[in-house]
C-alpha positions as CSV (number, residue, x, y, z in Angstrom):
1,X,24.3,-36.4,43.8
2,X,23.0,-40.1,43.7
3,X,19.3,-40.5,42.5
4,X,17.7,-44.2,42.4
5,X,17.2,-45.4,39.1
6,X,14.0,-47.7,38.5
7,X,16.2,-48.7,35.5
8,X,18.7,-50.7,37.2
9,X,17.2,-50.6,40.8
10,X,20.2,-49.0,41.9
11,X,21.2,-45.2,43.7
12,X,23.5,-44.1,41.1
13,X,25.5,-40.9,40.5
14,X,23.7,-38.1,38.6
15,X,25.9,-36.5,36.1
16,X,24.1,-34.8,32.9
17,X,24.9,-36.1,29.7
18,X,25.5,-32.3,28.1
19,X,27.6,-30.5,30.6
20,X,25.5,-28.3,32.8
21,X,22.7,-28.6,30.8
22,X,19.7,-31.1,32.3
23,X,17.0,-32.3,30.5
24,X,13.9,-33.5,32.6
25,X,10.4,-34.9,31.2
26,X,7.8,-35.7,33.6
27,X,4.3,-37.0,32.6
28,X,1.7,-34.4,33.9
29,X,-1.6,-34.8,34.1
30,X,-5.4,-36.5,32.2
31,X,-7.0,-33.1,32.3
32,X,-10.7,-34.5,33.4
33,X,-11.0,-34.1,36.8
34,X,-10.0,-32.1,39.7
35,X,-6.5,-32.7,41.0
36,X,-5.9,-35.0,44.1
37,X,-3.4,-35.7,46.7
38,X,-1.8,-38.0,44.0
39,X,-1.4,-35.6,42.0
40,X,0.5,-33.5,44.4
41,X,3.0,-35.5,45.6
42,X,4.4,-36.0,42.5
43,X,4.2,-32.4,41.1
44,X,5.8,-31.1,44.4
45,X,8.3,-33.9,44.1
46,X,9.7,-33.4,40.8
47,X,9.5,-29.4,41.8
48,X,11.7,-29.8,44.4
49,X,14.0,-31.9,42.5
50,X,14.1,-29.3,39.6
51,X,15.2,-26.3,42.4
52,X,17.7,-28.5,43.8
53,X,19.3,-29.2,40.3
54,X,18.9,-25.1,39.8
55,X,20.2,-24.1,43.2
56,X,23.4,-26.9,42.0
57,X,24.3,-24.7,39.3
58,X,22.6,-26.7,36.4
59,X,20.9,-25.5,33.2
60,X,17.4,-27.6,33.2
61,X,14.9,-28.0,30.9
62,X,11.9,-29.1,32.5
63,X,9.1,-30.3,30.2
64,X,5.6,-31.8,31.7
65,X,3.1,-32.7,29.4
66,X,-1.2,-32.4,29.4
67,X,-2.5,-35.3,28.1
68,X,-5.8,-33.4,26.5
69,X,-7.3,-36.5,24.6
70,X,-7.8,-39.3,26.4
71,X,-10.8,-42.2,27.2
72,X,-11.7,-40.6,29.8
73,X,-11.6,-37.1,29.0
74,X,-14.4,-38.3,26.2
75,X,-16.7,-40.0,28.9
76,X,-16.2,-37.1,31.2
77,X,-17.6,-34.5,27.7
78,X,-19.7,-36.8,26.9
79,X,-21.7,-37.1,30.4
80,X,-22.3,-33.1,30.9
81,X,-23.1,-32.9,26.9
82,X,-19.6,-30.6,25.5
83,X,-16.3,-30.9,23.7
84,X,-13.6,-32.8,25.1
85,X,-11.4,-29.7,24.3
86,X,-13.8,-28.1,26.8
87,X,-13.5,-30.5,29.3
88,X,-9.5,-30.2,28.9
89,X,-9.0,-26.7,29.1
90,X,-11.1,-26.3,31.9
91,X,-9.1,-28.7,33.8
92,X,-5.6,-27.8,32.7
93,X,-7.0,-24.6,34.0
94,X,-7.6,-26.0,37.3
95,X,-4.5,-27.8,37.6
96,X,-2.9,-24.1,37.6
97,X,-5.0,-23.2,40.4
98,X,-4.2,-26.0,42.9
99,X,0.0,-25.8,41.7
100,X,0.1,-22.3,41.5
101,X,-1.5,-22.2,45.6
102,X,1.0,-25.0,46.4
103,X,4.2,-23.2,45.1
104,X,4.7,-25.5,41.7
105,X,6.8,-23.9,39.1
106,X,5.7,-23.9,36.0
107,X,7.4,-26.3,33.6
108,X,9.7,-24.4,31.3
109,X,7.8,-26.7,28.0
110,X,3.9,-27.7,29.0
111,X,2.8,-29.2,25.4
112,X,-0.3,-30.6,24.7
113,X,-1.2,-33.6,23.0
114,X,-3.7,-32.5,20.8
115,X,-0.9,-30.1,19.4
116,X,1.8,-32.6,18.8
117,X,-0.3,-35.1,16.6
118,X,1.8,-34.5,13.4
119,X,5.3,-35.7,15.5
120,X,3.2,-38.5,16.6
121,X,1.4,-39.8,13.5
122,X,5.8,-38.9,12.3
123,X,6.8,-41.3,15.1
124,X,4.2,-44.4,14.4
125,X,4.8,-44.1,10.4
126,X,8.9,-44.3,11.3
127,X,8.0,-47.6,13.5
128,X,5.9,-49.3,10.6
129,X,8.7,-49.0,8.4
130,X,11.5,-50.3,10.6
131,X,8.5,-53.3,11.2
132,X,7.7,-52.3,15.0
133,X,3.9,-51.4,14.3
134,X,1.8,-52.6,12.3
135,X,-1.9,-50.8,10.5
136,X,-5.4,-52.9,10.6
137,X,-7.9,-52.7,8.0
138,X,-10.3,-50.9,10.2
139,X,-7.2,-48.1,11.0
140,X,-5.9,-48.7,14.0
141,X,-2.3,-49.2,14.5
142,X,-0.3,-51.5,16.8
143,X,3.1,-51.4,18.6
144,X,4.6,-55.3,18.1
145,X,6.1,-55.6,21.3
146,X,8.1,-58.8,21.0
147,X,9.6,-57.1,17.8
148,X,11.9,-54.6,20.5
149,X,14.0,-57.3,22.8
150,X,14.4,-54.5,25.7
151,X,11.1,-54.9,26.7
152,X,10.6,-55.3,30.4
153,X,13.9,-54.2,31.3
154,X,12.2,-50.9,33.3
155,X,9.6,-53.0,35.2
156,X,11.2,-56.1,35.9
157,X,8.8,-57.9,34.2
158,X,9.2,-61.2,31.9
159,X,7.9,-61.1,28.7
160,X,6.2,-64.5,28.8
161,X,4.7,-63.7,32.2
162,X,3.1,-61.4,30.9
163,X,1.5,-62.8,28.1
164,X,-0.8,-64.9,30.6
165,X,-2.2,-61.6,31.9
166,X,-2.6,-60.3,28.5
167,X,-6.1,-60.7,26.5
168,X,-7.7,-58.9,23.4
169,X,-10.5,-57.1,24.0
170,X,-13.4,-57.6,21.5
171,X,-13.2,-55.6,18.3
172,X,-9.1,-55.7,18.2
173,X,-7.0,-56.5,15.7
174,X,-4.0,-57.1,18.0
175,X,-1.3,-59.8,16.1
176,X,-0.8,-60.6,19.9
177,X,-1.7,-59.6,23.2
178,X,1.1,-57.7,24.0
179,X,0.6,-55.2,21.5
180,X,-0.3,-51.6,22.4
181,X,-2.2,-48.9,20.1
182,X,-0.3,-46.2,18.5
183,X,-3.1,-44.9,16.7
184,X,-6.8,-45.7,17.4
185,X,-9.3,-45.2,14.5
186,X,-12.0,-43.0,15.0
187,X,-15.8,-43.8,16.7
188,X,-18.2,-42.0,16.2
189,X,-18.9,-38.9,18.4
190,X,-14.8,-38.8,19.5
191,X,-12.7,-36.4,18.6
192,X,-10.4,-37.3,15.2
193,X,-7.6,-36.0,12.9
194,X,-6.3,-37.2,9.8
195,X,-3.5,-39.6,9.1
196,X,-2.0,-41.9,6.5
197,X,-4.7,-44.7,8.1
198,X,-7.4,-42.9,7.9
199,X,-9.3,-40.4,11.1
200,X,-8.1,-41.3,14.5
201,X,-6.5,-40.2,17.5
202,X,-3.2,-41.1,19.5
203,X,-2.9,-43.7,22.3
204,X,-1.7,-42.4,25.6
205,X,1.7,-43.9,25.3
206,X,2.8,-42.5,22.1
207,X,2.5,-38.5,23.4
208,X,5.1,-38.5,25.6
209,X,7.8,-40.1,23.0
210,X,6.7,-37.5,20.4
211,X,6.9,-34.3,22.4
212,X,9.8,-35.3,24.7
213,X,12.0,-35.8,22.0
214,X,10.5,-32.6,20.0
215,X,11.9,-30.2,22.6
216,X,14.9,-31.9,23.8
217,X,18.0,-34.6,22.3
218,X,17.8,-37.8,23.3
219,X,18.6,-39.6,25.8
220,X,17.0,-37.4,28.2
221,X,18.8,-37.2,31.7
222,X,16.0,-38.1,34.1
223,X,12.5,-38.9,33.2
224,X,9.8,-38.8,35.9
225,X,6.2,-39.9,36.9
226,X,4.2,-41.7,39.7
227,X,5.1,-45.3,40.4
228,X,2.2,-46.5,38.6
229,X,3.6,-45.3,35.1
230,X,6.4,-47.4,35.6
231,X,4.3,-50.1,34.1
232,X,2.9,-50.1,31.3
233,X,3.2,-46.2,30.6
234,X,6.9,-45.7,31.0
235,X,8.0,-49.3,29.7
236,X,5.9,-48.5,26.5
237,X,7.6,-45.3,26.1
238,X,11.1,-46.6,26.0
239,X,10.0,-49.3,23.9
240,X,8.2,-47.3,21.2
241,X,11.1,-44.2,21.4
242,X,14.3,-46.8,21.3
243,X,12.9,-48.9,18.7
244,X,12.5,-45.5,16.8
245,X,15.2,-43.9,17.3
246,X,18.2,-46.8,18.5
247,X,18.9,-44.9,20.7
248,X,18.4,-44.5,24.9
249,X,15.4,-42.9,25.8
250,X,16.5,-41.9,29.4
251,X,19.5,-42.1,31.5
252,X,17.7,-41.9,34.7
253,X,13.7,-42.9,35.6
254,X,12.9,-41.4,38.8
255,X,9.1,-42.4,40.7
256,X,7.4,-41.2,43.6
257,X,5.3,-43.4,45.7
258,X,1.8,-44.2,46.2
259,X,0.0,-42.1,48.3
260,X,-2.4,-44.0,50.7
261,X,-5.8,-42.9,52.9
262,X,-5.4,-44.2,56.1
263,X,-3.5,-46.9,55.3
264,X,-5.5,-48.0,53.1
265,X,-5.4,-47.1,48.3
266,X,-7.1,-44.2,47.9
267,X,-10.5,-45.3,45.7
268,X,-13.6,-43.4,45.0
269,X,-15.2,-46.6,45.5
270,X,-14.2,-46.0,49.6
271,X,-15.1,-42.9,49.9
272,X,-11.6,-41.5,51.1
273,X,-11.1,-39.8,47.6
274,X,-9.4,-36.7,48.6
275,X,-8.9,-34.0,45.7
276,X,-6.6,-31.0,46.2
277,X,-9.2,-28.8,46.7
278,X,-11.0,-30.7,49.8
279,X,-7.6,-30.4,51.4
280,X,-7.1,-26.7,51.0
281,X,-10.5,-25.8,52.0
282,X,-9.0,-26.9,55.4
283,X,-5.6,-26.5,55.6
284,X,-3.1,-23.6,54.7
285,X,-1.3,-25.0,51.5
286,X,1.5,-24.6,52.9
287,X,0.9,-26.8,55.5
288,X,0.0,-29.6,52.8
289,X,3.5,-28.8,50.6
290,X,5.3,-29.5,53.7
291,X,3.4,-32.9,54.8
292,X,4.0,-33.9,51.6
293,X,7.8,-33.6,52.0
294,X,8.2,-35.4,55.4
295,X,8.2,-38.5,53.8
296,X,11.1,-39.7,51.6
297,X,9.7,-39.6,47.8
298,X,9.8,-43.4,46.9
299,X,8.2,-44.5,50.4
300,X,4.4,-44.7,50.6
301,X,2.9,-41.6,52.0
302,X,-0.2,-42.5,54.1
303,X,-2.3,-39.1,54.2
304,X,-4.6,-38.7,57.2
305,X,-6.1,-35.0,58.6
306,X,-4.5,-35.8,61.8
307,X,-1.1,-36.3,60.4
308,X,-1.7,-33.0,58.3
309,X,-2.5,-31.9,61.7
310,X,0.7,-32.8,63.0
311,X,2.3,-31.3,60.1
312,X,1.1,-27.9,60.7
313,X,2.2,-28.1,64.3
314,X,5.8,-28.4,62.7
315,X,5.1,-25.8,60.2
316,X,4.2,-23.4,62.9
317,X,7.0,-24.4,65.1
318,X,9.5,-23.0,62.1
319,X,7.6,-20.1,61.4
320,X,7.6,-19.2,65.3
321,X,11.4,-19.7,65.7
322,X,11.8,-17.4,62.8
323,X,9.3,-15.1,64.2
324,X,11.6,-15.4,67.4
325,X,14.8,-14.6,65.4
326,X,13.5,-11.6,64.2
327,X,12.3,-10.2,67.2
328,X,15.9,-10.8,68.9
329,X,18.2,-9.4,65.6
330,X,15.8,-6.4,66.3
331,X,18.0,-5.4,69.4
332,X,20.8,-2.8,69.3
333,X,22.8,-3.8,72.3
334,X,25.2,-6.5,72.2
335,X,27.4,-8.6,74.6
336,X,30.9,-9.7,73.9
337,X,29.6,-13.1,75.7
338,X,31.0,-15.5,73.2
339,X,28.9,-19.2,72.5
340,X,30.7,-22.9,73.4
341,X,32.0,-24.3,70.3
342,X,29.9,-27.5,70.7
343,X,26.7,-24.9,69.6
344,X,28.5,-23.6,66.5
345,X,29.9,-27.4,66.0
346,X,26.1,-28.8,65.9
347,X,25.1,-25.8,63.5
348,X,28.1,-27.0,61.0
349,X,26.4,-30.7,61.3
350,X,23.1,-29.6,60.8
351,X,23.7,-27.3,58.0
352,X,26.5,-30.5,56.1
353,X,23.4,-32.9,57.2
354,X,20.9,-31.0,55.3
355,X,23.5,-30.9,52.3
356,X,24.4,-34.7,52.3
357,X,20.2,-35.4,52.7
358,X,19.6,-33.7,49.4
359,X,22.3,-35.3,47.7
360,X,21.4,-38.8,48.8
361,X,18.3,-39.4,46.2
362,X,16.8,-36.3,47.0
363,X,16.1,-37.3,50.7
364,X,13.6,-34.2,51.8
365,X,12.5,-36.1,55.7
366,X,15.8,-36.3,56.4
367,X,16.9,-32.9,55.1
368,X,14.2,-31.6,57.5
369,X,15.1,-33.2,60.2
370,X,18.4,-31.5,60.0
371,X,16.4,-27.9,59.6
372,X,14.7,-28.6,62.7
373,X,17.7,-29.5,64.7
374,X,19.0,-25.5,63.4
375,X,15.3,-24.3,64.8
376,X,15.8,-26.7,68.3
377,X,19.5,-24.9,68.2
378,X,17.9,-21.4,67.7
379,X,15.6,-22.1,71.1
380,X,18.6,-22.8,73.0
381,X,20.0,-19.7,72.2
382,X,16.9,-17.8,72.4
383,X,15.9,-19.7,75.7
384,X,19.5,-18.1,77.2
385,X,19.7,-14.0,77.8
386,X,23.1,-14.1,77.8
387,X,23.6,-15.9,74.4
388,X,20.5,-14.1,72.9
389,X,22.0,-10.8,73.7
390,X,25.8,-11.7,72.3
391,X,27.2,-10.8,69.3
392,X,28.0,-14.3,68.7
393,X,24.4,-15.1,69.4
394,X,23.2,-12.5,67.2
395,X,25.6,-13.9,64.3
396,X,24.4,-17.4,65.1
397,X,20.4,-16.4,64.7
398,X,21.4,-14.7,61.5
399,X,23.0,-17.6,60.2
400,X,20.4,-20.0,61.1
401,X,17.6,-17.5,59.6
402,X,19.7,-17.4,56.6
403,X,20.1,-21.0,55.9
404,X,16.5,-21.9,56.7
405,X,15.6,-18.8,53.7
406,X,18.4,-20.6,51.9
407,X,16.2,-23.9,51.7
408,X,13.1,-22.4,51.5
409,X,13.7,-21.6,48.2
410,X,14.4,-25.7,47.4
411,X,11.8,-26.8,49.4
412,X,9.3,-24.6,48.6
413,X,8.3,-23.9,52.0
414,X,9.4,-21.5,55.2
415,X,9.8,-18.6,53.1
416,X,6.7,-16.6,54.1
417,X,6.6,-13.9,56.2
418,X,6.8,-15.4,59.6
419,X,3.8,-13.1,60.9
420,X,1.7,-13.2,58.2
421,X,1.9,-16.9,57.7
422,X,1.1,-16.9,61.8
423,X,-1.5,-15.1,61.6
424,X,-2.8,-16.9,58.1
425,X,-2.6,-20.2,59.9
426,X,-4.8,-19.0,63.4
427,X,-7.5,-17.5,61.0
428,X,-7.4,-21.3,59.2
429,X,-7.2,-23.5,62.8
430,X,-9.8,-21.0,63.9
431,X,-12.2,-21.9,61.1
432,X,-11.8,-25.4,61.3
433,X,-12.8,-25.2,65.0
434,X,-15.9,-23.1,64.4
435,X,-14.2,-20.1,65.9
436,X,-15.3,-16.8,65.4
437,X,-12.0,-14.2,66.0
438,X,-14.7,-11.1,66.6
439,X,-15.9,-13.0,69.8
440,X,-12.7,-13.8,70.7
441,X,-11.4,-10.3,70.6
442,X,-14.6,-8.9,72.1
443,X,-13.6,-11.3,75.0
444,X,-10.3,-10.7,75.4
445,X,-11.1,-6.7,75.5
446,X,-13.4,-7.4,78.0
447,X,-11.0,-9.4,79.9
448,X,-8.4,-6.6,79.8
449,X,-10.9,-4.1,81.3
450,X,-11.5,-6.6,84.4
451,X,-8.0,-6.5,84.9
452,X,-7.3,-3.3,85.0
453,X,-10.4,-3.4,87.4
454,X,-8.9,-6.2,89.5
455,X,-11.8,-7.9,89.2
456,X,-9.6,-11.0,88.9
457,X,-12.3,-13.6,89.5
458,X,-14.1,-12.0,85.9
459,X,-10.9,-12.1,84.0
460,X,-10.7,-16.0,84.9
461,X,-14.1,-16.6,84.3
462,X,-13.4,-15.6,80.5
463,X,-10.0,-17.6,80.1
464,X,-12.2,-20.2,81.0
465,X,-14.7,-19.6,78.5
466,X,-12.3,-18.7,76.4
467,X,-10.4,-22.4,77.4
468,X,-13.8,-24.0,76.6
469,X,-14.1,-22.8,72.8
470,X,-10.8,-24.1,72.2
471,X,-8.3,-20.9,72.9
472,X,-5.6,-20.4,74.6
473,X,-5.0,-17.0,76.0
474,X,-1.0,-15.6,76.9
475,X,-0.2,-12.6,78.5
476,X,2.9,-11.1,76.9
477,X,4.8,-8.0,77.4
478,X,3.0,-6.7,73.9
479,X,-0.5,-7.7,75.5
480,X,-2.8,-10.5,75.3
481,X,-2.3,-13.1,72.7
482,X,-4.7,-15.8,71.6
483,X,-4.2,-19.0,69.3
484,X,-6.1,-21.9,69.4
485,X,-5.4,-25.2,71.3
C-alpha cells in the first residue's frame, strides 16, 4: 500500500515499523461547538483508513485525542456563565452523537487533555533541561524554535520566512517570535493546575506529544489531521516531541483536504456554516458518509445540497441493485445457460480495480467507481431473463452482493438492509419535499379502487395529482409503488 506523505511530499510504501502492529494518532476535536462538515471529512477519512489497515490483516492502535482546554472552550463557558469542563463534556458528548450516526468507530485510546497534564508539564520540564524551552518570570513557558534545526521540514516552510510573519503579542515574553507556549500561566477566571512555574495550563501543541507518546513507542507509523494542522499544529509537534526525545516522531503524516461551500471557505462570517447536525436534519447519514467519500481525501471537497443530492441518487442506485439481487437469488429454478466470459472478465477487473484503488493512497472515488461498474454489471444481468435465471447468473449476483458487503465493511456504507435503507431514504426525500406518505397512500388506495372500477380517466386524474406533489407512481407485479421524483 502507498500513502502520500506530507513529510517528503511523496506516495511512499506503507510498511509498519513493528511487524503487524500499526500505530495511528489523529488529532480529534476543540470540544466547544457543534461538529461540522469539517469535522466529518476527516473523522470518516481516517475511519476508513483504520478498516482498511484492519481488513489488511494489521494490529492498529488508533488513538484520537479531545482537546478539553482550550481558548476557546474558555470564551465559549465564559459567555453562557459555567465551567469549561462543562462546556467540554457536553461537546465531547455531542461529537459521539453525530460519529456514532455516521458509522465512526470509536478510537481504541480517546484521552483527554485535562487528564494528561502531569506527562505534559513531564515533557516541557525535559525540554528546559536539554535548553529547548525556556520559563518567564510571570510563568509561562516557551518552546525556542531556532534551538531544533528540523523545523519546517513538514510544511515546507523557511525559517527566516517566517520570521517576517511572526510578531509578539502584547504581554509576552517570547526571546523571539517564533517561539510557541508550552505552558501558559494562569488568568484569572481560567481554569489552572499546578506546576514547577507556578498555576497554568498547557498550550494546544504540547497535548498531542504527551499523550501520543504515553500510549504508544515512538516513532508512530502514521499520524493524521486536517490540512490545516499541517502548519503550525503538526510542525510544532514534531518539533517539541524530536527535540525531546531524539528521536522520529512519525513515519508517515497523512491530511485530508479542505472542505469548501460552494466553492467558496466555509466561514460563519458567510453564512454557509454548515454543522453536522444541519446536514442530517435533511439527509440520511448515510447519504452524507458516502458524499464524503467520492472525492479523493487530499482533494478539496466542495459541499453543496445539490451535490448531496446527487449523492443520494447513487446511494439509492446501490441499494436498489442489491435490493434487485436479492429478489433474483430468491428463485428456485435455474438454467444451465452459462454467461460470455467478457461478463465474468469485467467482474475480475472491477473487483482487482477496487483493490489496486485502496492501495494507491487510500483512493475511495476511484474504489467506487469500480463498485458501481459491479452494480452497472449486476443490471445487465438482471436486465436479461436468460442470464438472471442461470446458475452462472445466480453465482455472478452472489458474488457481486458479496463483494459489495465485503467493502461495506471498509467504507462504511452499503451494508444496510437494502429495504429498510429504501424505505428510510423515501420517508427523508419525502420530508424534504413537504410530502405527507398518509395522503399519498390514501391516494393511491383510492386510485386502485378506480381501477378495479375502470374508471380509467379517475385513476389518471390522481397520478396526475400525484405527478404534481412530486411522486412518481409504478405499477408493479407486487402493486402500486410510490417514490418521489
Amino acid at each position: 500500500m502507498r500513502l502520500y506523505n506530507t513529510l517528503g511530499r511523496t506516495k511512499q510504501e506503507f510498511v509498519p515499523q513493528r511487524g503487524n502492529a500499526v500505530s495511528m494518532y489523529v488529532c480529534g476535536i476543540t470540544a466547544y461547538d457543534f461538529c461540522h462538515i469539517g469535522h466529518a471529512r476527516s473523522a470518516v477519512v481516517f475511519d476508513v483508513l483504520v478498516r482498511y489497515l484492519r481488513h489488511k490483516g494489521y494490529d492498529v492502535t488508533f488513538v484520537r485525542n479531545f482537546t478539553d482546554v482550550d481558548d476557546k472552550i474558555i470564551k465559549r463557558a465564559n459567555e453562557v456563565g459555567v465551567s469549561s469542563q462543562e462546556i467540554a463534556e457536553k461537546f465531547i458528548g455531542e461529537f459521539y452523537v453525530d460519529m456514532d450516526a455516521l458509522g465512526v468507530l470509536r478510537a481504541d485510546v480517546e484521552p483527554k487533555c485535562t487528564e494528561h497534564i502531569a506527562e505534559m508539564v513531564a515533557l516541557t520540564q525535559g525540554l528546559i533541561a536539554k535548553g529547548h524551552a525556556y520559563a518567564t518570570p510571570s510563568g509561562d513557558v516557551y518552546f525556542a524554535v531556532r534551538s531544533f534545526p528540523g523545523y519546517g521540514k513538514l510544511s515546507g516552510r523557511n525559517i527566516e520566512d517566517l520570521v517576517s510573519g511572526a510578531r509578539v503579542e502584547p504581554g509576552e515574553e517570547k526571546r523571539d517570535p517564533l517561539d510557541f507556549a508550552l505552558w501558559k500561566a494562569a488568568k484569572p477566571g481560567e481554569p489552572s493546575w499546578q506546576s514547577p512555574w507556578g498555576l497554568g495550563r498547557p498550550g494546544w501543541h504540547l497535548e498531542c506529544s504527551a499523550m501520543s507518546e504515553k500510549y504508544m513507542p515512538l516513532p508512530l507509523d502514521i499520524h493524521g489531521g486536517g490540512q490545516d494542522l499541517a502548519f503550525p499544529h503538526h510542525e510544532n509537534e514534531i518539533a517539541q516531541s524530536e527535540a525531546a526525545t531524539g528521536k522520529d516522531f512519525a513515519k508517515f503524516w497523512v491530511h485530508n483536504g479542505f472542505v469548501q461551500i460552494n466553492s467558496e471557505k466555509m466561514s460563519k462570517s458567510l453564512g454557509n456554516f454548515f454543522t453536522i447536525r444541519d446536514i442530517l436534519a435533511r439527509f440520511l447519514p448515510q447519504v452524507l458518509r458516502y458524499f464524503l467519500l467520492t472525492m479523493h481525501y487530499r482533494s478539496p471537497l466542495d459541499f453543496s445540497f445539490d451535490a448531496l443530492e446527487e449523492a443520494e441518487k447513487g446511494a439509492r442506485r446501490v441499494y436498489a441493485a442489491l435490493s434487485q439481487i436479492d429478489a433474483a437469488l430468491a428463485g428456485t429454478k435455474w438454467s444451465k445457460t452459462p454467461l460470455p466470459q467478457d461478463i465474468l472478465d469485467e467482474q475480475a477487473g472491477y473487483e482487482q480495480g477496487f483493490v489496486e484503488a485502496f492501495e494507491d493512497d487510500l483512493n475511495t472515488a476511484a474504489a467506487l467507481g469500480h463498485l458501481f461498474g459491479m452494480v452497472r454489471l449486476a443490471g445487465r444481468v438482471l436486465d436479461d431473463k436468460a442470464y438472471r435465471k442461470s446458475e452462472a447468473g445466480r453465482e455472478l449476483l452472489a458474488r457481486i452482493k458479496a463483494e459489495v458487503a465485503k467493502w461495506s465493511g471498509v467504507l462504511g456504507v452499503f451494508g444496510q438492509e437494502p429495504e429498510a435503507f429504501l424505505a428510510a431514504l423515501k420517508a427523508c426525500r419525502a420530508g424534504r419535499a413537504g410530502i405527507e406518505p398518509a395522503r399519498v397512500e390514501a391516494l393511491l388506495a383510492e386510485r386502485l379502487e378506480a381501477r378495479k372500477a375502470k374508471d380509467f380517466a379517475r385513476s389518471d386524474a390522481i397520478r396526475d395529482e400525484l405527478a404534481a406533489m412530486k411522486v412518481e407512481v409504478k405499477d408493479t407485479p407486487q402493486g402500486q409503488a410510490w417514490d418521489v421524483l
